[in-house]
PDB file of N, H, CA, C and O in Angstrom:
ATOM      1  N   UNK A   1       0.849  -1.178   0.000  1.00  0.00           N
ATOM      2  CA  UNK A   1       0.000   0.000   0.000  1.00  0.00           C
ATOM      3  C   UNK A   1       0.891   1.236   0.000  1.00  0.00           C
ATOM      4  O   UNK A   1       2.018   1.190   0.492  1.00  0.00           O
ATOM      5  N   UNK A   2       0.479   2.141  -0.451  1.00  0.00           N
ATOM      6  H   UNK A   2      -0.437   2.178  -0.850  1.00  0.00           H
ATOM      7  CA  UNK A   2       1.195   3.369  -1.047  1.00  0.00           C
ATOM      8  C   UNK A   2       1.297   3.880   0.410  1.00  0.00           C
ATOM      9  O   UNK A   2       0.328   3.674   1.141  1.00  0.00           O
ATOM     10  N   UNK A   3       2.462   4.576   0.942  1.00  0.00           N
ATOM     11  H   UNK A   3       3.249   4.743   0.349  1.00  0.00           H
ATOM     12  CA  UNK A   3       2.622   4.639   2.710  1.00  0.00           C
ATOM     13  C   UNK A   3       2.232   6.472   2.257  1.00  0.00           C
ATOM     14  O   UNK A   3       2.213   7.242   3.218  1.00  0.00           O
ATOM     15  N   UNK A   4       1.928   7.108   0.766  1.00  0.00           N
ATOM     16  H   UNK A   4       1.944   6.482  -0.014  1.00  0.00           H
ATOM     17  CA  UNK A   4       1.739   8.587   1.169  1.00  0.00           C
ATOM     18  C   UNK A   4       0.048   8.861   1.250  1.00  0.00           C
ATOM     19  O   UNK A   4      -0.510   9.952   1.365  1.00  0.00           O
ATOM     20  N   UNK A   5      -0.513   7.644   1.161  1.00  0.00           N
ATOM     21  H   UNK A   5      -0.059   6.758   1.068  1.00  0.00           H
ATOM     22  CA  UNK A   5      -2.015   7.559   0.785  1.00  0.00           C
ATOM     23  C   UNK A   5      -2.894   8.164   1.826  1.00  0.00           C
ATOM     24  O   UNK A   5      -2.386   8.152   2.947  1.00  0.00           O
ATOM     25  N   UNK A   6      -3.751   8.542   1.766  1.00  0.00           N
ATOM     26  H   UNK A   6      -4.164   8.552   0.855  1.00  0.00           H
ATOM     27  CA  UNK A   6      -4.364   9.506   2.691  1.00  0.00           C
ATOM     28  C   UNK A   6      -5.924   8.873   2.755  1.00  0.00           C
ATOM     29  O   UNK A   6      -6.487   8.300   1.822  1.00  0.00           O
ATOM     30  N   UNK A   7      -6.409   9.091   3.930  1.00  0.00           N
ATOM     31  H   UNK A   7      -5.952   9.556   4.688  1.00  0.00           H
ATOM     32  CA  UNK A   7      -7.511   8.457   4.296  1.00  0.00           C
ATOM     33  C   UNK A   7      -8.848   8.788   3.195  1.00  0.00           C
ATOM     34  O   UNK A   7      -9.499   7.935   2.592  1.00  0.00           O
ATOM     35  N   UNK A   8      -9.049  10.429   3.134  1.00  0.00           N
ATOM     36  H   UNK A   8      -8.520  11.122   3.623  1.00  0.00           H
ATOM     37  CA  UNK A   8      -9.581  10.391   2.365  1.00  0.00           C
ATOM     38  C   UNK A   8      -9.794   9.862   0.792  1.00  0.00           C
ATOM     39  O   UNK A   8     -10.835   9.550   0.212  1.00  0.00           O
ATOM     40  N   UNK A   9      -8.386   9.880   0.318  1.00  0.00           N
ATOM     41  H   UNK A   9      -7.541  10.132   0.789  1.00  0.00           H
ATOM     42  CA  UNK A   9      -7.996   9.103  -1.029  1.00  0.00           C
ATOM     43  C   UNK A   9      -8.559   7.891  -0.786  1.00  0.00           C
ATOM     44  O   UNK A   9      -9.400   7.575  -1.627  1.00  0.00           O
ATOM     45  N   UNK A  10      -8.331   6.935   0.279  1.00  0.00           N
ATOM     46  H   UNK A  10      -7.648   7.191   0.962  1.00  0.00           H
ATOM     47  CA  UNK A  10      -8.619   5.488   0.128  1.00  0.00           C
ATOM     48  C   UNK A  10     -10.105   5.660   0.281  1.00  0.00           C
ATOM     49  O   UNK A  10     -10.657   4.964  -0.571  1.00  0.00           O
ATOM     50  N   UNK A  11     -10.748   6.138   0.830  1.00  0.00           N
ATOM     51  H   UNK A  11     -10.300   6.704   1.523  1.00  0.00           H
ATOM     52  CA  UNK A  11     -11.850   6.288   0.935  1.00  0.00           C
ATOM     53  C   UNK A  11     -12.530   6.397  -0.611  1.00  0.00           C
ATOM     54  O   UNK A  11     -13.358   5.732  -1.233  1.00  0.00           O
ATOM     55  N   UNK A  12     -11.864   7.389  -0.836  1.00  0.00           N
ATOM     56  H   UNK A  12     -11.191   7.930  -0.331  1.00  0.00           H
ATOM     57  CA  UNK A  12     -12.654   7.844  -2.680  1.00  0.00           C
ATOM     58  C   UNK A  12     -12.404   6.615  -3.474  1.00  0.00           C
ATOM     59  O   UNK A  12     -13.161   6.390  -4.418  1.00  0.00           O
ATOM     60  N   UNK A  13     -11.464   5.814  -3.216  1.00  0.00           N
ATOM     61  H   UNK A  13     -10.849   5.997  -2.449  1.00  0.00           H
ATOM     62  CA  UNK A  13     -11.000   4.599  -3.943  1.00  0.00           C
ATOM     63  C   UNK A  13     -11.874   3.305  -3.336  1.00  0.00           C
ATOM     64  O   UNK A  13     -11.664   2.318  -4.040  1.00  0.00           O
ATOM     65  N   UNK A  14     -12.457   3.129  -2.639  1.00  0.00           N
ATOM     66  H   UNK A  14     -12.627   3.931  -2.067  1.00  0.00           H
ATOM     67  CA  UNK A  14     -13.193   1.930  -2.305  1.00  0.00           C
ATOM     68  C   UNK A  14     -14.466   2.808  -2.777  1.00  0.00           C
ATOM     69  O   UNK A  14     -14.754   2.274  -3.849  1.00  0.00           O
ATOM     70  N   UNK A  15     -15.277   3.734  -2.594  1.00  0.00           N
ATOM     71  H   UNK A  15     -15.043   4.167  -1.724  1.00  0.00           H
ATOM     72  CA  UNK A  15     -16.487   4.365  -3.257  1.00  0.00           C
ATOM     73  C   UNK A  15     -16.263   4.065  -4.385  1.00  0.00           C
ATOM     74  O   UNK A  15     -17.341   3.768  -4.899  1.00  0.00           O
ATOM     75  N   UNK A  16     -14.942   3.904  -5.539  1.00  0.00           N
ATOM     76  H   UNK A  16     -14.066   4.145  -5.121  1.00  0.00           H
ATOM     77  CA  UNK A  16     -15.131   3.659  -6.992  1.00  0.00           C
ATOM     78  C   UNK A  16     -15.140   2.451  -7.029  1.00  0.00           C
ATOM     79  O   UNK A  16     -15.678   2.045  -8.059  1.00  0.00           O
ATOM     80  N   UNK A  17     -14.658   1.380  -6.125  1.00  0.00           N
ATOM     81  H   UNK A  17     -14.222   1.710  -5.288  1.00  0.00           H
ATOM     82  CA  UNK A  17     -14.814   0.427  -6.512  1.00  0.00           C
ATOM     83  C   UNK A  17     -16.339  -0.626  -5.861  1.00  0.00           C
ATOM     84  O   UNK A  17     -16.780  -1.760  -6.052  1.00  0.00           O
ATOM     85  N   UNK A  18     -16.656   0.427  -5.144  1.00  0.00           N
ATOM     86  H   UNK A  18     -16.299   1.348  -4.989  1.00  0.00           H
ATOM     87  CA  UNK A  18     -18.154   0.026  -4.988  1.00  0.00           C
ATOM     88  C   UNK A  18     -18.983   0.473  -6.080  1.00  0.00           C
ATOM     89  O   UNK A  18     -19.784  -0.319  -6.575  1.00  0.00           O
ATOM     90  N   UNK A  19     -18.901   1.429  -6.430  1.00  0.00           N
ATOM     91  H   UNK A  19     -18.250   2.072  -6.028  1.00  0.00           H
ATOM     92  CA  UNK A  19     -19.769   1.823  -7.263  1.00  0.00           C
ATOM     93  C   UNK A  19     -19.584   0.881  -8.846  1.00  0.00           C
ATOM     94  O   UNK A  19     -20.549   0.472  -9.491  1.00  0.00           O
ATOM     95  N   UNK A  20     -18.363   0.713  -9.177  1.00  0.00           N
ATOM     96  H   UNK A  20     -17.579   1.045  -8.654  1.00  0.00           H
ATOM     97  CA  UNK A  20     -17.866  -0.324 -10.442  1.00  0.00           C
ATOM     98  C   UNK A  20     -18.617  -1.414 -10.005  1.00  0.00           C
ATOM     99  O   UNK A  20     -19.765  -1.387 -10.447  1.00  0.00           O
ATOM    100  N   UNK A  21     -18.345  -2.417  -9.246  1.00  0.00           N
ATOM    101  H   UNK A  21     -17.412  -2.439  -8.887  1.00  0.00           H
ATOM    102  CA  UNK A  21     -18.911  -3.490  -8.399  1.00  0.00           C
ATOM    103  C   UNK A  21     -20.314  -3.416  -8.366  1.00  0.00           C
ATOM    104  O   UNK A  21     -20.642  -4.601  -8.403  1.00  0.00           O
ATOM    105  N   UNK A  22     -21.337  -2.747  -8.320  1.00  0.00           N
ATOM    106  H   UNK A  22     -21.071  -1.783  -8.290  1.00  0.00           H
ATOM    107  CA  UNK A  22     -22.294  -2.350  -7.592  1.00  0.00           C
ATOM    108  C   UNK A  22     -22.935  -2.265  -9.310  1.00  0.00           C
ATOM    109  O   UNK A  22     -23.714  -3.139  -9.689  1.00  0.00           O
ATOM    110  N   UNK A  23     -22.439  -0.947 -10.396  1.00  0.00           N
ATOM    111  H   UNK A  23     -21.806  -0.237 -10.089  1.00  0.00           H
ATOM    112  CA  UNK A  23     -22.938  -1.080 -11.621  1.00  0.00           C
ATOM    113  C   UNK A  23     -22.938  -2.393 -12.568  1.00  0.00           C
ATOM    114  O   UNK A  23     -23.644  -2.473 -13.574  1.00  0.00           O
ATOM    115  N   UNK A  24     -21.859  -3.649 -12.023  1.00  0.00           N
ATOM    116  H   UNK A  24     -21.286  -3.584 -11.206  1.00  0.00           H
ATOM    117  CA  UNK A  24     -21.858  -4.622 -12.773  1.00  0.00           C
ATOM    118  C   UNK A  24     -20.629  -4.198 -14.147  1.00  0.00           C
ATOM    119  O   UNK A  24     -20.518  -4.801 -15.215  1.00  0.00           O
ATOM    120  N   UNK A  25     -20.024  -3.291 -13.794  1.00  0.00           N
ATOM    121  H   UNK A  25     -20.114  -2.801 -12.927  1.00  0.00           H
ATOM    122  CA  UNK A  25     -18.625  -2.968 -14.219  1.00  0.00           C
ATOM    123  C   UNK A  25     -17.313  -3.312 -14.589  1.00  0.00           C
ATOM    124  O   UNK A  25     -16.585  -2.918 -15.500  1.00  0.00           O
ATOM    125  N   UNK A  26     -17.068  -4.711 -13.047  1.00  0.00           N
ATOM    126  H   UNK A  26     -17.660  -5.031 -12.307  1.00  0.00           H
ATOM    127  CA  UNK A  26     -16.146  -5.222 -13.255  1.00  0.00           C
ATOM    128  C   UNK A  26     -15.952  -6.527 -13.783  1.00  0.00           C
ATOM    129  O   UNK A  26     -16.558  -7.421 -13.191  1.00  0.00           O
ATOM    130  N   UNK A  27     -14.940  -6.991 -15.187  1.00  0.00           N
ATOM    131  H   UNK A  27     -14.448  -6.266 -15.667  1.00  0.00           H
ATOM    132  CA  UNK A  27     -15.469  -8.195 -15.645  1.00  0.00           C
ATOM    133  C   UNK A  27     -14.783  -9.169 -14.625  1.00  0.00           C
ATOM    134  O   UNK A  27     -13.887  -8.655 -13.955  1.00  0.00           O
ATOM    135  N   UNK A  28     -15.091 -10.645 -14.372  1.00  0.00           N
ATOM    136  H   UNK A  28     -15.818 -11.063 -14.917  1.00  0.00           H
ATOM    137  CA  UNK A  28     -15.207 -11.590 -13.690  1.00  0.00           C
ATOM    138  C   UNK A  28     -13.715 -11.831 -13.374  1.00  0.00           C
ATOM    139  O   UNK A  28     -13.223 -11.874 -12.247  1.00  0.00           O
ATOM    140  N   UNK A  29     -13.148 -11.965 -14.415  1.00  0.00           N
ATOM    141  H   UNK A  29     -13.548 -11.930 -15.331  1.00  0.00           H
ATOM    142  CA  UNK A  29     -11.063 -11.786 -14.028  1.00  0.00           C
ATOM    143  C   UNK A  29     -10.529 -10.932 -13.685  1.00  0.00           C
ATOM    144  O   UNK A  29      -9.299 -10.888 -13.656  1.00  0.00           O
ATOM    145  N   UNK A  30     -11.458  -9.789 -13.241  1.00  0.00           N
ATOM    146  H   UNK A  30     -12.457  -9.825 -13.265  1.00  0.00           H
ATOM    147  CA  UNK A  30     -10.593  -8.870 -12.218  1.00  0.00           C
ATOM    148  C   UNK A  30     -11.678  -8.414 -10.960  1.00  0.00           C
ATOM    149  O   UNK A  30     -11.613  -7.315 -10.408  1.00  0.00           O
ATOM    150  N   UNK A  31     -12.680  -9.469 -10.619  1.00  0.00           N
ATOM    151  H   UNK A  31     -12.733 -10.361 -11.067  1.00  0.00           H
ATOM    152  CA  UNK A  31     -13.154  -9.069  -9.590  1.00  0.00           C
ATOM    153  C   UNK A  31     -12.172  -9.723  -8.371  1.00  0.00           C
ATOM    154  O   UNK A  31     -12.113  -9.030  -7.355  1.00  0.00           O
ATOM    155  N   UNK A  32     -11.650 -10.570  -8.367  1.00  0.00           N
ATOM    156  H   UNK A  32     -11.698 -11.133  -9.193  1.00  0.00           H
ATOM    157  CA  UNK A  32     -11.011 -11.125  -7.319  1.00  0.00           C
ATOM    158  C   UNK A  32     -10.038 -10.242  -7.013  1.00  0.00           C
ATOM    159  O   UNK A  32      -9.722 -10.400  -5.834  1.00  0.00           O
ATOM    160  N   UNK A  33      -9.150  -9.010  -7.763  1.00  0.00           N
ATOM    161  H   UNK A  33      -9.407  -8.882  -8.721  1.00  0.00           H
ATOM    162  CA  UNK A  33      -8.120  -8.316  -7.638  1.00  0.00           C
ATOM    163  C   UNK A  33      -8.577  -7.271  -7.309  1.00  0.00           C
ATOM    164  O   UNK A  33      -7.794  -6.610  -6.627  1.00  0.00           O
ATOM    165  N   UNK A  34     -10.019  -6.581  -7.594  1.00  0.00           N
ATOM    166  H   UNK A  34     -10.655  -7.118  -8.148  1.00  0.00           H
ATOM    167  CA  UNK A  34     -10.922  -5.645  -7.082  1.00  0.00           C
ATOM    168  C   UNK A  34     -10.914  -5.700  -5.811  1.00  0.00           C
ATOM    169  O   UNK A  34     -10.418  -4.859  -5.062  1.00  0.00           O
ATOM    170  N   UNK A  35     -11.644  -7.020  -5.406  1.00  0.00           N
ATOM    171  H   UNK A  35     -12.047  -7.703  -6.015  1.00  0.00           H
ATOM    172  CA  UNK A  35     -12.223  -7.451  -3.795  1.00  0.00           C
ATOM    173  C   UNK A  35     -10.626  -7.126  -3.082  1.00  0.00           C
ATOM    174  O   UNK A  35     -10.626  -6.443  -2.057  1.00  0.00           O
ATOM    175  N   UNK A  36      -9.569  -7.515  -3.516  1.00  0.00           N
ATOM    176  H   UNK A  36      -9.569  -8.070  -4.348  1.00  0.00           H
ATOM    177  CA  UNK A  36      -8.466  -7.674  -2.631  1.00  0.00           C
ATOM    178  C   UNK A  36      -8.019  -6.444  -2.036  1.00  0.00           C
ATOM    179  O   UNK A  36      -7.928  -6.139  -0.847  1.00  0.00           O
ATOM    180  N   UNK A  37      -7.650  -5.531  -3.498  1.00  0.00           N
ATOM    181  H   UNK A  37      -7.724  -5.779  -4.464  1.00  0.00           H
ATOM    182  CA  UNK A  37      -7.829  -4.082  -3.182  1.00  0.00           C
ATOM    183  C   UNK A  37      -8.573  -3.582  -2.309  1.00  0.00           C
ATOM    184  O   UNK A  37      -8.093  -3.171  -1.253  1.00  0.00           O
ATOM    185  N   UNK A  38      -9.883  -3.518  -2.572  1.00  0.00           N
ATOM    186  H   UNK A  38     -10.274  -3.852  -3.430  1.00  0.00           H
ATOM    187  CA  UNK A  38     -10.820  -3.008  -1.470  1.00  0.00           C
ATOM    188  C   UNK A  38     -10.361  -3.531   0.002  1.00  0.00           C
ATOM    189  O   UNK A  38     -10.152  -2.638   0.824  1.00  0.00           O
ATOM    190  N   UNK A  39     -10.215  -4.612   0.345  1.00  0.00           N
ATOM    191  H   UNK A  39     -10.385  -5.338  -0.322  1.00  0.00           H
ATOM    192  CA  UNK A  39      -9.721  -5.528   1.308  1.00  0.00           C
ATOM    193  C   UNK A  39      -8.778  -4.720   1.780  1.00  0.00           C
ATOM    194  O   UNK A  39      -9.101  -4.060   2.768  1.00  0.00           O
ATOM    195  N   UNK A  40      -7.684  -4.581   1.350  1.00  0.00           N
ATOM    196  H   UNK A  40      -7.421  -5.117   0.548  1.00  0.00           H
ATOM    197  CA  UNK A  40      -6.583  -3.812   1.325  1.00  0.00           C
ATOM    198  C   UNK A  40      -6.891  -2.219   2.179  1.00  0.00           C
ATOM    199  O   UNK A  40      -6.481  -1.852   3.280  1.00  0.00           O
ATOM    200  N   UNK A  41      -7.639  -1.605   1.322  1.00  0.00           N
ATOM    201  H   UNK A  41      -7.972  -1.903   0.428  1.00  0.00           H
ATOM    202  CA  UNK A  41      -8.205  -0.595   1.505  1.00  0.00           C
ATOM    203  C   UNK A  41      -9.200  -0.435   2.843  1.00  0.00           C
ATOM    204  O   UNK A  41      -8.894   0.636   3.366  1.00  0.00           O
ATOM    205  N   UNK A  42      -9.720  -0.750   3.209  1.00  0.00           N
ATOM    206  H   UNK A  42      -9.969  -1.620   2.784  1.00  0.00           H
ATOM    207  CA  UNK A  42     -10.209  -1.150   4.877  1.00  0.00           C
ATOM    208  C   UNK A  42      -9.626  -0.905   5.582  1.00  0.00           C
ATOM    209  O   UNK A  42      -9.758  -0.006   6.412  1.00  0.00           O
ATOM    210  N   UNK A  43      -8.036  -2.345   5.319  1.00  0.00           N
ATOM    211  H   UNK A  43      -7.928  -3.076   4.645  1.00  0.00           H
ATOM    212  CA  UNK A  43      -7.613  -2.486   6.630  1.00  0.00           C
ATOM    213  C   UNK A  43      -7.233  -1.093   7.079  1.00  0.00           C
ATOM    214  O   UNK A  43      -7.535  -0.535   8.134  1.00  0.00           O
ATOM    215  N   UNK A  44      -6.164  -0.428   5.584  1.00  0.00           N
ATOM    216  H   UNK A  44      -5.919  -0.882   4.727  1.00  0.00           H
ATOM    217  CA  UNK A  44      -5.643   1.004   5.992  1.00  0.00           C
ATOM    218  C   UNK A  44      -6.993   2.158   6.594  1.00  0.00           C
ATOM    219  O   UNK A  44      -6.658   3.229   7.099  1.00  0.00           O
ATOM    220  N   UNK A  45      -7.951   1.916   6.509  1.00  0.00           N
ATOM    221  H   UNK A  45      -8.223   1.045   6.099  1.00  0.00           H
ATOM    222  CA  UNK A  45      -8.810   3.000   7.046  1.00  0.00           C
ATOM    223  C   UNK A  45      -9.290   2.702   8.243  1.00  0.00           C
ATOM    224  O   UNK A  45      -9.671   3.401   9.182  1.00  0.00           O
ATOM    225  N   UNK A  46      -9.210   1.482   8.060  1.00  0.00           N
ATOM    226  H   UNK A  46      -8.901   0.914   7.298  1.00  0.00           H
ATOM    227  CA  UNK A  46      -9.789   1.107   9.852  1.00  0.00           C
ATOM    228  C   UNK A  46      -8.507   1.255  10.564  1.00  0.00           C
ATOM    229  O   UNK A  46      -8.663   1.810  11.652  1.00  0.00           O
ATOM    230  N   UNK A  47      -7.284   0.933  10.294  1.00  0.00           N
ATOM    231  H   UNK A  47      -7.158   0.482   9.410  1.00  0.00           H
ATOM    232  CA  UNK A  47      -5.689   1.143  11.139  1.00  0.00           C
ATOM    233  C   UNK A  47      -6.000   3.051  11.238  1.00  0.00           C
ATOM    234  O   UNK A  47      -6.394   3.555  12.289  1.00  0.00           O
ATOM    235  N   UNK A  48      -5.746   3.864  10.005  1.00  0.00           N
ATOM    236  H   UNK A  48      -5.426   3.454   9.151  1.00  0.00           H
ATOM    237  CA  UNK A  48      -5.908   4.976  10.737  1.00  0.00           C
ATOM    238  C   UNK A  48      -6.833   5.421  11.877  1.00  0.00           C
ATOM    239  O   UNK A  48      -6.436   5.764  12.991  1.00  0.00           O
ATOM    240  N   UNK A  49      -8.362   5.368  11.393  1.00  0.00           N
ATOM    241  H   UNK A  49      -8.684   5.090  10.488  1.00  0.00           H
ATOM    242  CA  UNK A  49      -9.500   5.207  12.301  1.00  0.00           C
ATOM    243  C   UNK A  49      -9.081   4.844  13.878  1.00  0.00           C
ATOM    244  O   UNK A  49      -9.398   5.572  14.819  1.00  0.00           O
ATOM    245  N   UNK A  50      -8.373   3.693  14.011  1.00  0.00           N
ATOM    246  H   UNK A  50      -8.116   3.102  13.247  1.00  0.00           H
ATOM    247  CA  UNK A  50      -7.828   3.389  15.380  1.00  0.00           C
ATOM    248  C   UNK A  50      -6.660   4.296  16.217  1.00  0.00           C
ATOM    249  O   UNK A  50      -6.563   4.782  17.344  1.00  0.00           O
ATOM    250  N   UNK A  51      -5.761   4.226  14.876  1.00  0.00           N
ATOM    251  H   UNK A  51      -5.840   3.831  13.961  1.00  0.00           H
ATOM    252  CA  UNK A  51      -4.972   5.232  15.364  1.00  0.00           C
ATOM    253  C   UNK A  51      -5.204   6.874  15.739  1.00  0.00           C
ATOM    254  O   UNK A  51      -4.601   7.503  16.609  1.00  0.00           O
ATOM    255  N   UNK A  52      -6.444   7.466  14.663  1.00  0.00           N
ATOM    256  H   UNK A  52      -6.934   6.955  13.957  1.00  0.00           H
ATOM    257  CA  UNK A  52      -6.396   8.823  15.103  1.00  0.00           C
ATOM    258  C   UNK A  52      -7.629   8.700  16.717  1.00  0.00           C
ATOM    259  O   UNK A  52      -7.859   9.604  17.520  1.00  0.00           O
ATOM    260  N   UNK A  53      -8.270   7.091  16.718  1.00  0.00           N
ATOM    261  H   UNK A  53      -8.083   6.357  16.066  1.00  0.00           H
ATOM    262  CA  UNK A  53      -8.978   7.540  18.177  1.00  0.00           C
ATOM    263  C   UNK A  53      -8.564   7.461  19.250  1.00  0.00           C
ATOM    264  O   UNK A  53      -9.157   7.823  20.266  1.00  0.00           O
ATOM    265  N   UNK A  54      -7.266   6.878  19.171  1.00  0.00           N
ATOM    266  H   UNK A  54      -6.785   6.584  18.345  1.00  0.00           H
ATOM    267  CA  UNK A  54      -6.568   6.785  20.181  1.00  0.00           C
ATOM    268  C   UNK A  54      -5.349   7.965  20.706  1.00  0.00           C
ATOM    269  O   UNK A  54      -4.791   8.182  21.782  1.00  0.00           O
ATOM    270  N   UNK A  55      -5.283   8.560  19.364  1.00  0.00           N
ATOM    271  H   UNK A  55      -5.736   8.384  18.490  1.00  0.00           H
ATOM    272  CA  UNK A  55      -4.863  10.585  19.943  1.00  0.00           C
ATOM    273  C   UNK A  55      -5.690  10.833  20.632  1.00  0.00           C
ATOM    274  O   UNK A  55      -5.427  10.893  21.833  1.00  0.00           O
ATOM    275  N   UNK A  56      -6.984  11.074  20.192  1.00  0.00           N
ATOM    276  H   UNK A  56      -7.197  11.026  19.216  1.00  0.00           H
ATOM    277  CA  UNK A  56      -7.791  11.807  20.576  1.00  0.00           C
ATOM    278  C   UNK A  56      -7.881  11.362  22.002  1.00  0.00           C
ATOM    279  O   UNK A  56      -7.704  12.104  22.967  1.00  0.00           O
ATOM    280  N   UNK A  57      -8.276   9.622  22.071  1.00  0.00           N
ATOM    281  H   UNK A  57      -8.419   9.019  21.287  1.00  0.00           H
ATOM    282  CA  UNK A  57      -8.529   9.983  23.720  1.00  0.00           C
ATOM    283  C   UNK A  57      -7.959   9.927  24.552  1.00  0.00           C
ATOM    284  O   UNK A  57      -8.571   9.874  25.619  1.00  0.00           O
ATOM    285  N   UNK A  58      -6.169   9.898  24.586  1.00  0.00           N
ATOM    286  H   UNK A  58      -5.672   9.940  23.720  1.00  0.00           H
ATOM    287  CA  UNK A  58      -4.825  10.270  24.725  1.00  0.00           C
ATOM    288  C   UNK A  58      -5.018  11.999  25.128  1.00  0.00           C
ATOM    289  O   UNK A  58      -4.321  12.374  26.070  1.00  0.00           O
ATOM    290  N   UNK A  59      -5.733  12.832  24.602  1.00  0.00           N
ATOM    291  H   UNK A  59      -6.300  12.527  23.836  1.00  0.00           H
ATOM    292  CA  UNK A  59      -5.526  14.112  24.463  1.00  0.00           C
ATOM    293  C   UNK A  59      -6.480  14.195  25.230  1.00  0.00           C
ATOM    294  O   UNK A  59      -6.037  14.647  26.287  1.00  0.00           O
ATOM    295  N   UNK A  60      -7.871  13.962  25.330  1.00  0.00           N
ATOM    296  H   UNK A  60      -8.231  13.595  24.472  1.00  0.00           H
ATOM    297  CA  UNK A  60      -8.597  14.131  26.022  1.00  0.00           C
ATOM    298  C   UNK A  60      -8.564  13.807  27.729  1.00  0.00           C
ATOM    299  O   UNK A  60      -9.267  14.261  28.633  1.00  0.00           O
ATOM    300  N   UNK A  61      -7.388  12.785  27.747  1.00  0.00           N
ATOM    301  H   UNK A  61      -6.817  12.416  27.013  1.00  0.00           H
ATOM    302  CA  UNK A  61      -7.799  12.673  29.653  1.00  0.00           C
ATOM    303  C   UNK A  61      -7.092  13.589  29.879  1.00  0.00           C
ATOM    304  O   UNK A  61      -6.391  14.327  29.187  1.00  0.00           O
ATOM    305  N   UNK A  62      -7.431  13.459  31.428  1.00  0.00           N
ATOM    306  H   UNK A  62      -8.001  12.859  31.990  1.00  0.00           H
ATOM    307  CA  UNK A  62      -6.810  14.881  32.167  1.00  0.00           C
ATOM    308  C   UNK A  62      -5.309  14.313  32.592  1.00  0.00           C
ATOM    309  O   UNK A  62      -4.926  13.174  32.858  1.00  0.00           O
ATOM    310  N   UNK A  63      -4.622  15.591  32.545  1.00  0.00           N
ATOM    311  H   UNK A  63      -4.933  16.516  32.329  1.00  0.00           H
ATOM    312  CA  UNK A  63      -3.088  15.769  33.011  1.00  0.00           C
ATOM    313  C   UNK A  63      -2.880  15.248  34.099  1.00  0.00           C
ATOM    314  O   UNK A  63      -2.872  16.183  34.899  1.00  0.00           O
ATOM    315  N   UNK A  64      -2.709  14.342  34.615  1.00  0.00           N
ATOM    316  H   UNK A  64      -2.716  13.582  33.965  1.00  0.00           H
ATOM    317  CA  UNK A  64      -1.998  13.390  36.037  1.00  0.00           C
ATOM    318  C   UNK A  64      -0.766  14.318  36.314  1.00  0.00           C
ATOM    319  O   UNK A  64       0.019  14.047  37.223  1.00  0.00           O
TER     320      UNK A  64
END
């Protein structure tokens, strides 16, 4: 996975490949490389997702 990729980018990139997927778009020898991608694409949004909630509630307790 591209390490300069940005959440929102992956985001816009699984919406196209839902939407390809979804119109009946993709032919049958590249749905399996589609799905993987997308796959792919998750994990990195759910890893950021974890990571930016765990700033946040890092930032949020109080100063000991």
């Amino acid at each position: 996975m591209n390490k300069e990729l940005t959440y929102e980018a992956a985001m816009q990139r699984l919406e196209a490949l839902a939407r390809e997927m979804e119109a009946g778009q993709v032919p049958i020898d590249e749905l399996a490389a589609k799905l993987q991608e997308a796959q792919q694409l998750l994990r990195f949004c759910q890893d950021k997702l974890t990571k930016a909630d765990a700033e946040v509630q890092k930032l949020l307790q109080p100063n000991e």
